[in-house]
Structures are given as structure tokens and as C-alpha cells.
C-alpha positions as CSV (number, residue, x, y, z in Angstrom):
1,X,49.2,177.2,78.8
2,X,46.7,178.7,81.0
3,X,47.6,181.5,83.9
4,X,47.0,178.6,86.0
5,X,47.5,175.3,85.3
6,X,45.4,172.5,86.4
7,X,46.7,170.6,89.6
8,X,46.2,167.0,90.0
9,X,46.7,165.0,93.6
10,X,47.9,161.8,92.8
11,X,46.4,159.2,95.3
12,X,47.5,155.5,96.0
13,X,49.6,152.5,97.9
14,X,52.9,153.5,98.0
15,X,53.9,149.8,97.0
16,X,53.2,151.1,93.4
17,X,55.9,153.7,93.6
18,X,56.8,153.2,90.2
19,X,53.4,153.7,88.5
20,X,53.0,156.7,90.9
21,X,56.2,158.3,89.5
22,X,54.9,157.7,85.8
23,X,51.7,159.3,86.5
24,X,53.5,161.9,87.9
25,X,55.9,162.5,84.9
26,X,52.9,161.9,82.3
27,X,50.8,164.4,83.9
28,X,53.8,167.0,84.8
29,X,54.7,166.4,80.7
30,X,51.5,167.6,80.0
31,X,51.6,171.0,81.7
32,X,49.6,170.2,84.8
33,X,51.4,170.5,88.3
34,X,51.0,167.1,90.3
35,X,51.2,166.6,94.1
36,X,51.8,163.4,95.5
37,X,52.3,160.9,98.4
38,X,55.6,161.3,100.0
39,X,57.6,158.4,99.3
40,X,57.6,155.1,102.2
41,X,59.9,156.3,104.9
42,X,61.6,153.7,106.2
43,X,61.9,153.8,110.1
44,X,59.2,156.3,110.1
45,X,57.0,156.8,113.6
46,X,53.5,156.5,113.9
47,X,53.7,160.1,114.6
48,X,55.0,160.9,111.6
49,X,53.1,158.1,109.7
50,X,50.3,160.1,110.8
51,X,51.9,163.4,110.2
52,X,52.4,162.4,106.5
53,X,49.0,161.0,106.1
54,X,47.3,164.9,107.3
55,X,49.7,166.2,105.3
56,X,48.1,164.5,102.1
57,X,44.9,165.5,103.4
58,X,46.0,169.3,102.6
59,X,47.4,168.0,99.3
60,X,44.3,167.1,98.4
61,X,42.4,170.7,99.3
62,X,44.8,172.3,97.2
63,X,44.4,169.9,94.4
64,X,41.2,170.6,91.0
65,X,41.0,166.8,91.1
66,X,42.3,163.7,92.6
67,X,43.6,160.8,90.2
68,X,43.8,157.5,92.3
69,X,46.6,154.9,90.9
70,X,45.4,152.0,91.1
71,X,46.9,149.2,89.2
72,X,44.5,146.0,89.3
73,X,41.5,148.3,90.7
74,X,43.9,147.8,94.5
75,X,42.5,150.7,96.6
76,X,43.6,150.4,100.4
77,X,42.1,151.4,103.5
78,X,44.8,155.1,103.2
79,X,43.4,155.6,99.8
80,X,39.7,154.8,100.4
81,X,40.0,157.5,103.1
82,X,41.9,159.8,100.8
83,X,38.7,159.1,98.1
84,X,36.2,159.8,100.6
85,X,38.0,162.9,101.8
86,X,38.2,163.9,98.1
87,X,34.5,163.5,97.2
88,X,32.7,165.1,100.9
89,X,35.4,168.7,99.5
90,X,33.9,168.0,96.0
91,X,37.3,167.5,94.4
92,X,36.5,165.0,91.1
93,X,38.5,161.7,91.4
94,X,39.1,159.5,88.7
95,X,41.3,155.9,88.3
96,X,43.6,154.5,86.1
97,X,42.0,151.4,86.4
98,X,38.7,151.1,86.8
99,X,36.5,149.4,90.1
């Protein structure tokens, strides 16, 4: 393992939860650290809806790459922002299923 492993932001609709938590275990599996979305909060404000969404935003600085879960090639308005946010820092981003 390197001194520092690669670290991967996961981006995507949290109605694919479950794919999100397999990408996450793959990639954790294979040595690489993983942020992701925070879970659907039910009940949640639109202050904190928007609190979560910056919040991603700094996942994403931190992050070598973004890898955008995507079952069906489904990318949402959150996630085309979270792409374009991606690519304008010059962070790679790459699919699971391709556009």
C-alpha cells in the first residue's frame, strides 16, 4: 500500500443508495479511502439540504478523482453540478455506466 492511498469521491442520486454502498465497499476493499454523499435525511431543511450539498462540494476538493454512480447512465441536476464542480478543480471523473 502506498504512504497514501488514493481517495475517491463517490458522486450520485441518493435513490441508488445501495449501488452507492457497493461502490463504496468495492473500492474501500481495494485499499483506497472513499468519501461519499451523506445518506437522504428524512425531515431535512432546505438549510441543511443545502448545508449537505456544500459539504459534498469539500468532499470533492479533497478527493484524486470523482467516480459518478450512475446506474442506467441517470445523472441528476445535484450530480451534473457535482461533475461540473469536479472537472473546472481538475479532479478526473469517471462512471460506472457510461453516457
Amino acid at each position: 500500500m502506498p504512504d497514501r492511498p488514493e481517495i475517491v469521491c463517490l458522486c450520485g442520486s441518493t435513490r441508488f443508495v445501495n449501488e452507492l454502498r457497493a461502490a463504496n465497499r468495492d473500492l474501500t476493499l481495494a485499499g483506497i479511502i472513499v468519501v461519499a454523499p451523506s445518506e437522504a435525511v428524512e425531515g431535512a431543511t432546505e438549510k441543511q439540504k443545502a448545508l449537505l450539498g456544500a459539504l459534498h462540494l469539500r468532499k470533492i476538493d479533497v478527493a484524486d478523482r470523482v467516480l459518478v454512480v450512475n446506474p442506467g447512465g441517470y445523472v441528476g441536476d445535484s450530480t451534473s453540478r457535482e461533475i461540473a464542480y469536479a472537472r473546472a478543480a481538475g479532479k478526473p471523473v469517471s462512471f460506472t455506466d457510461p453516457r
